[in-house]
MIMIPA-136102 format. One line per 3 residues: for each residue x, y, z of C-alpha. Coordinates in nm, 3 decimals. Layout:
# MIMIPA-136102
X/Y/Z; ...
# end
This chain:
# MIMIPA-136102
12.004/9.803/8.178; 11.838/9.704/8.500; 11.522/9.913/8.413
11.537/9.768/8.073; 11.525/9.412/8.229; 11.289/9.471/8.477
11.049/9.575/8.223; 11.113/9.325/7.970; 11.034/9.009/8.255
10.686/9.204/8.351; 10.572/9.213/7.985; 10.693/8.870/7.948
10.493/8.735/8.257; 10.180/8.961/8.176; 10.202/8.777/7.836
10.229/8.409/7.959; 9.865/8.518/8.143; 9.788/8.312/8.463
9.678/8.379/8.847; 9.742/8.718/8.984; 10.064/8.639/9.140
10.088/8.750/9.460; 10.386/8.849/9.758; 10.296/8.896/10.116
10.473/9.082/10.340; 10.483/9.254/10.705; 10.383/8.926/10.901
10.586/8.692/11.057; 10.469/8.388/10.892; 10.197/8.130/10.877
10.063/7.876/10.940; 10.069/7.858/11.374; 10.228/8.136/11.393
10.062/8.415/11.703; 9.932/8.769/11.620; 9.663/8.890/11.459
9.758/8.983/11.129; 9.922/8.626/11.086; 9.549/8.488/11.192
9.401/8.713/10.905; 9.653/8.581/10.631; 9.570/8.236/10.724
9.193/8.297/10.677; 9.309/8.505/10.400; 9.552/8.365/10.158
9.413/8.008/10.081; 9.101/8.160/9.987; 9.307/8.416/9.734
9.450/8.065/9.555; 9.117/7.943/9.535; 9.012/8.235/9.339
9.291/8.199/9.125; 9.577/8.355/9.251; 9.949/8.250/9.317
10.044/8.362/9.635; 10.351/8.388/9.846; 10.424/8.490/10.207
10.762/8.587/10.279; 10.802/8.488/10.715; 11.054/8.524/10.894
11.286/8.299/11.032; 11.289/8.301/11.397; 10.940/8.261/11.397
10.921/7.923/11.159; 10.736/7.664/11.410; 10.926/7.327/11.406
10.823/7.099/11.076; 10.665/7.395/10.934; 10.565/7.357/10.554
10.697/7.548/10.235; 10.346/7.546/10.103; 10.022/7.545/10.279
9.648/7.522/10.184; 9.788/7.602/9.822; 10.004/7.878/9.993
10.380/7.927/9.957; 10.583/7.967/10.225; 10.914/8.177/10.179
11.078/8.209/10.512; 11.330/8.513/10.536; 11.606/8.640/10.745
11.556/8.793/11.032; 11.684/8.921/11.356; 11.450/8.848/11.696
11.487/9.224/11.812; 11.216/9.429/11.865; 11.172/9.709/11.697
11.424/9.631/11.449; 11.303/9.236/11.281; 11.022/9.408/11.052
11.233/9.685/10.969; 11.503/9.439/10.831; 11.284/9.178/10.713
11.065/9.405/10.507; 11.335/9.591/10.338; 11.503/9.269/10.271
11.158/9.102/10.102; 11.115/9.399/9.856; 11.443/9.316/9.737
11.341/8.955/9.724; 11.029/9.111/9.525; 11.254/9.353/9.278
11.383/9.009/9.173; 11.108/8.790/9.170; 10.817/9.045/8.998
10.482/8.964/9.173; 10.192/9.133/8.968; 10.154/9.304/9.372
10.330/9.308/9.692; 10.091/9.301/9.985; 10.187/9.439/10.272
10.047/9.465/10.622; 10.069/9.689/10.913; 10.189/10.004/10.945
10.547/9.949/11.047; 10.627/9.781/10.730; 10.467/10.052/10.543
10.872/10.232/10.581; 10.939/10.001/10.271; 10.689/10.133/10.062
10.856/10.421/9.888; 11.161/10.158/9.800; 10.953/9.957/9.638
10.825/10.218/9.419; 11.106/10.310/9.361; 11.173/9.929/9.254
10.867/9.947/9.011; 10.624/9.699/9.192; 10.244/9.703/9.265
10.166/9.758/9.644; 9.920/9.775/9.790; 9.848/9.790/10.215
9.640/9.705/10.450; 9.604/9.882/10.785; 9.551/9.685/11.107
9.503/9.953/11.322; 9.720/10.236/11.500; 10.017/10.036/11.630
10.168/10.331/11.737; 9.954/10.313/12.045; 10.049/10.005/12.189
10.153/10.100/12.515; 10.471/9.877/12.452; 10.675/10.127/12.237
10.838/10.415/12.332; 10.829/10.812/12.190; 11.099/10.710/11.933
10.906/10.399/11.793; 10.574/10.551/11.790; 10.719/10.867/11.588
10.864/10.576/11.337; 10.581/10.396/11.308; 10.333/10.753/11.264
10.597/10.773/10.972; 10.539/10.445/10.823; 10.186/10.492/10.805
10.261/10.821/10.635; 10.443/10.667/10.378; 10.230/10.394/10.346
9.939/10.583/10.237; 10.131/10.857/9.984; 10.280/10.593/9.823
10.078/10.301/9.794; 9.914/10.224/9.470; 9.543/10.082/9.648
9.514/10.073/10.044; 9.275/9.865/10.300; 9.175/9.913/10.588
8.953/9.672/10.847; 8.818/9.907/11.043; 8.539/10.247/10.985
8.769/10.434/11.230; 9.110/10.394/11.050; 8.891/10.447/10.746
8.784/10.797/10.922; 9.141/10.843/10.917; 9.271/10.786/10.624
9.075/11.024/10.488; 9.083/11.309/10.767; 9.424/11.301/10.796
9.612/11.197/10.497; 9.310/11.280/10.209; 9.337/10.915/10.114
9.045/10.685/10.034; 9.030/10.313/10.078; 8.853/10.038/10.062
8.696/9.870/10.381; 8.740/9.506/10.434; 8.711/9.385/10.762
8.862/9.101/11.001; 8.654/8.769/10.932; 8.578/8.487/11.090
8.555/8.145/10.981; 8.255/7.890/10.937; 8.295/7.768/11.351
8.124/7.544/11.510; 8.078/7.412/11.873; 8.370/7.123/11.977
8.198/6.854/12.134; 8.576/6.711/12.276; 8.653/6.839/12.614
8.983/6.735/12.564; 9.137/7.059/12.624; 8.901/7.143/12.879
8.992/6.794/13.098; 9.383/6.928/13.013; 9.381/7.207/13.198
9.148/7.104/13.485; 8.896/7.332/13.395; 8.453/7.266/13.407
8.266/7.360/13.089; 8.108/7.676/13.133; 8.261/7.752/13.442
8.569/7.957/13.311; 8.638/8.297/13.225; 8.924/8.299/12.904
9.120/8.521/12.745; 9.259/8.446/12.431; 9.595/8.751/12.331
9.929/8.810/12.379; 10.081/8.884/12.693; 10.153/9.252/12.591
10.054/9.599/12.796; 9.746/9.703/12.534; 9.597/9.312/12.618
9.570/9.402/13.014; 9.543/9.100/13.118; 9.635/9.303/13.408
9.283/9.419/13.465; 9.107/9.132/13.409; 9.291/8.918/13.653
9.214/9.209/13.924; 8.852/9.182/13.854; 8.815/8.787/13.805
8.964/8.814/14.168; 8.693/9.080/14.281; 8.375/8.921/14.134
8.491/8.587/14.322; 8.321/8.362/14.102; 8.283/8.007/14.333
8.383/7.750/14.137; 8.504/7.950/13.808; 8.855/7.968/13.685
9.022/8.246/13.472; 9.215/8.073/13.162; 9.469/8.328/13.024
9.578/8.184/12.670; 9.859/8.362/12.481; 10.236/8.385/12.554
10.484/8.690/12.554; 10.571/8.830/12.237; 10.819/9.105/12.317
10.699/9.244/12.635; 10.863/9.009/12.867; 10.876/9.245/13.163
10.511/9.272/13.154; 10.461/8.933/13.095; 10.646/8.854/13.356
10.416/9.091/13.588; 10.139/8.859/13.456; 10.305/8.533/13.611
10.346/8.692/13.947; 10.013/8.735/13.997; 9.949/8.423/13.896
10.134/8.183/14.024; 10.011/8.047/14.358; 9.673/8.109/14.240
9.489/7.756/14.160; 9.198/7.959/14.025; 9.395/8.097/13.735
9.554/7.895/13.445; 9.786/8.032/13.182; 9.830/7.808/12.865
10.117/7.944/12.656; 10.066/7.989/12.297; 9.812/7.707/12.135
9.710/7.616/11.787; 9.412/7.717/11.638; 9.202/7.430/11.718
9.303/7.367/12.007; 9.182/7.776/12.119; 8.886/7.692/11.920
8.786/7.444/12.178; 8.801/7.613/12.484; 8.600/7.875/12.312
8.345/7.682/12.222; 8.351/7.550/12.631; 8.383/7.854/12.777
8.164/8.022/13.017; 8.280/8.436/12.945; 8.535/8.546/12.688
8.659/8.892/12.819; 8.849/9.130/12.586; 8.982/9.420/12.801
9.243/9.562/12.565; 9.304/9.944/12.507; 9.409/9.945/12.142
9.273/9.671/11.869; 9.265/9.687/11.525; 8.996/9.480/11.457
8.983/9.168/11.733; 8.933/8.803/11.524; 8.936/8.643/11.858
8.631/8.848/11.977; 8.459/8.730/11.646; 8.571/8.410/11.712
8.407/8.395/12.057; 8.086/8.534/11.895; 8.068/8.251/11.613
8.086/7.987/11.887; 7.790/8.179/12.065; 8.004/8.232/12.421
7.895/8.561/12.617; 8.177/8.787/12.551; 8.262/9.143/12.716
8.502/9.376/12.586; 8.628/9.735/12.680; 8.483/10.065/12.449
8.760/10.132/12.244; 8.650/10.187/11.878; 8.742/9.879/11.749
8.548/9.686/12.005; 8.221/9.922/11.966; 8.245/9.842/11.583
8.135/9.500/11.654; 7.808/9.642/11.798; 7.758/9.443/12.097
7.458/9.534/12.327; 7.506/9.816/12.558; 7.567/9.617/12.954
7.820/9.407/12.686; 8.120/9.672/12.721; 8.343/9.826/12.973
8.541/10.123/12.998; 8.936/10.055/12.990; 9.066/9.996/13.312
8.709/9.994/13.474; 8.769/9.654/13.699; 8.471/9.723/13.953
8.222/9.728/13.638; 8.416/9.398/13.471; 8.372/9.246/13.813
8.008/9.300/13.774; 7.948/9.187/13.444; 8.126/8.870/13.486
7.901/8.749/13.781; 7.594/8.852/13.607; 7.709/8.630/13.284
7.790/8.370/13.553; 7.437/8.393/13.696; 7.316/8.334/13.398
7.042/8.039/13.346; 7.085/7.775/13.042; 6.792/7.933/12.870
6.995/8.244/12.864; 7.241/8.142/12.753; 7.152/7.986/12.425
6.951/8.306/12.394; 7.259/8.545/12.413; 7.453/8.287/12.163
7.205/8.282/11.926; 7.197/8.695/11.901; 7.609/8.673/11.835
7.643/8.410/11.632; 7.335/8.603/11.363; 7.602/8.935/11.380
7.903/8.786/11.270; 7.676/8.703/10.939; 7.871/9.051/10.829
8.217/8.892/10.862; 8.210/8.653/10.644; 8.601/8.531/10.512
8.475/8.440/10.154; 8.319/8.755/10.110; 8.649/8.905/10.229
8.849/8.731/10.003; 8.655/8.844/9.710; 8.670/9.201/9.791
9.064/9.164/9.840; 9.143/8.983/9.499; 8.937/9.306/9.356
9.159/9.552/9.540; 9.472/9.331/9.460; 9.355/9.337/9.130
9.263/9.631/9.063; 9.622/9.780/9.129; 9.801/9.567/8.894
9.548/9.704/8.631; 9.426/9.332/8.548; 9.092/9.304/8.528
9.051/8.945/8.389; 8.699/8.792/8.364; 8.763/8.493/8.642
8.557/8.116/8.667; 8.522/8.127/9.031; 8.382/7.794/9.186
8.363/7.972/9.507; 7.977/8.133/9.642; 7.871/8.472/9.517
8.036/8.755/9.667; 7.697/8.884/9.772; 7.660/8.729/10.089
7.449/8.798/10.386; 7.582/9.078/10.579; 7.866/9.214/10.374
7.905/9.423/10.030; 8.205/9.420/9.863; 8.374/9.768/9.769
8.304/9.874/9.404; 8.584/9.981/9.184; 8.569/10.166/8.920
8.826/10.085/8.567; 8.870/10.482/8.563; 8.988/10.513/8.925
9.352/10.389/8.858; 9.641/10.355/9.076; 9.867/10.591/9.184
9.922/10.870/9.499; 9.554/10.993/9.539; 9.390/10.637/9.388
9.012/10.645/9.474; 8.861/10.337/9.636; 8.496/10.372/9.586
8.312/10.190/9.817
# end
């Protein structure tokens, strides 16, 4: 009877015709809400309903920001419970919004990150359309233990023999895919949005800080960030008249935030901010002198992009995330290194005016290639493609042929299914 029913309400909705209707899950919620993958839906989604689609993001409760909206930029908002325990809130929420999903029918559940990837086989099993996108390795965060990591490693598992189409943002966890699971995918990267310079300095006057004379960091205060390392080496390249602006709060690391205050506080020279809203970070990007990204695991860093859009100097460690972005050579680090950070922060703060503008101008011509239109486009496709709907679509958006990026070709004869092709 259930099957019977289940069927019946798809046929009926595939009849009525209308936007690809569409659920997201494995995110806490947007909009304002920290992390990365919560950044890339809120680049992500509005563009998807201005290409036609109906789409939903389920969030979860204890992270709804105060007045937030049940529908944004054409996006709705579903918030979900949840607990606030790490380790165990995506578990529960995702298994909880594929349910939601049995009952509601999207033409394709979205989900993100490889932890919510457990859910996938249920929702199989539940006779929906998923597809996933992988953020990067999240079982090497340095915050989880043996336990976690082996549940997440299974998760991604899942998620890719399962999965009807998959994503991923990044050539490396493309690599993977197919090296160690023999599954294809389409690569889409992180984007970043049409920026431009603030000319307020409201933020800036805020926190007592000089334009161009600050070093910031923009992450969470978790392990893999090490903000750790870059305080130790803002100290040793003693940088008169700089400040180092850590913004970001703690997002279930709390003991190693906490080791982040300590060496803070007393310090006049450092300032830590606390979470802020988008614009807000936009601002004292666009004012600062150095953005340093000294993580050891990324998936695919929009706040690096970010910096590079607004045409700020940036360094970043040599993981493979970071040397995707292909920043010149004396531009990277190696994890940990502080004596070498040290000395690529005062040679960025010797730097003249002239050079400057000359080392903004190179970044802001390579994030041409990550371009969130272009994106969008190439995610409706996959989206699309899954369902099996390949409707002819008015778009009164620009060509998906922009400068820099190609979107991934699929093929009608590539259908979905364990083992789908993604030809790119």
């Amino acid at each position: 009877m259930v099957h019977n029913g289940v069927k019946g309400k798809d046929e009926m909705k595939k009849a009525q015709g209308g936007g690809l209707e569409i659920f997201a899950l494995g995110l806490r919620g947007i909009p304002n809400v920290p992390g990365g993958v919560e950044m890339h839906a809120s680049e992500l989604y509005p563009r998807l309903t201005a290409l036609g689609a109906k789409v939903t993001v389920l969030g979860r409760t204890p992270y709804r920001p105060e007045g937030s909206p049940d529908s944004w930029k054409g996006v709705t908002v579903r918030w979900l419970w949840s607990p606030r325990v790490q380790g165990v809130e995506a578990l529960v929420h995702t298994f909880l919004g594929v349910l939601y999903a049995a009952i509601r029918r999207p033409d394709v559940l979205h989900i993100h990150a490889v932890g919510p990837w457990l859910a996938v086989p249920l929702a199989k099993l539940l006779r929906l359309n998923v597809v996933v996108t992988h953020h990067g390795q999240d079982y090497l965060r340095e915050k989880w233990n043996a336990p976690a990591q082996s549940i997440l490693r299974l998760g991604e598992r899942l998620g890719m023999a399962f999965s009807d189409d998959r994503i991923v943002i990044s050539q490396g966890i493309l690599d993977l895919a197919r090296s160690k699971y023999h599954r294809d995918a389409s690569l889409i990267p992180n984007g970043v949005g049409d920026l431009q310079k603030f000319a307020s300095l409201a933020q800036v006057n805020k926190y007592g800080l000089t334009p161009q004379r600050y070093v910031i960091q923009v992450s969470r205060l978790v392990p893999e960030k090490r903000q750790l390392d870059l305080i130790t080496a803002f100290k040793a390249a003693n940088l008169p008249g700089w400040k180092l602006l850590l913004v970001g709060g703690a997002q279930g690391s709390q003991d190693y935030a906490d080791q982040v205050i300590k060496q803070c506080v007393g310090n006049e020279a450092i300032v830590m901010t606390g979470f802020l809203p988008p614009h807000e970070v936009h601002e004292l990007l666009s004012h600062a002198g150095i953005f340093v990204l000294p993580s050891s695991h990324e998936g695919m860093p929009i706040s690096l992009l970010e910096a590079m859009k607004l045409g700020t100097p940036v360094l970043a460690s040599n993981i493979p995330a970071n040397l995707e972005v292909a920043l010149d050579e004396a531009s990277y680090f190696r994890v940990g290194d502080t004596r070498t950070l040290a000395t690529r922060m005062q040679e960025l703060a010797g730097l003249t005016a002239d050079g400057r503008a000359a080392i903004g101008q190179r970044l802001r011509a390579s994030c041409k290639r990550y371009d969130w239109d272009s994106i969008a486009e190439s995610t409706f496709k996959v989206l699309e493609h899954a369902t099996g709907k390949h409707r002819v679509r008015v778009v009164a958006s620009p060509s998906s042929n922009r400068a820099g990026y190609v979107a991934p070709a699929i093929r009608d004869t590539d259908r979905v299914g364990t083992g789908a092709r993604m030809d790119r």
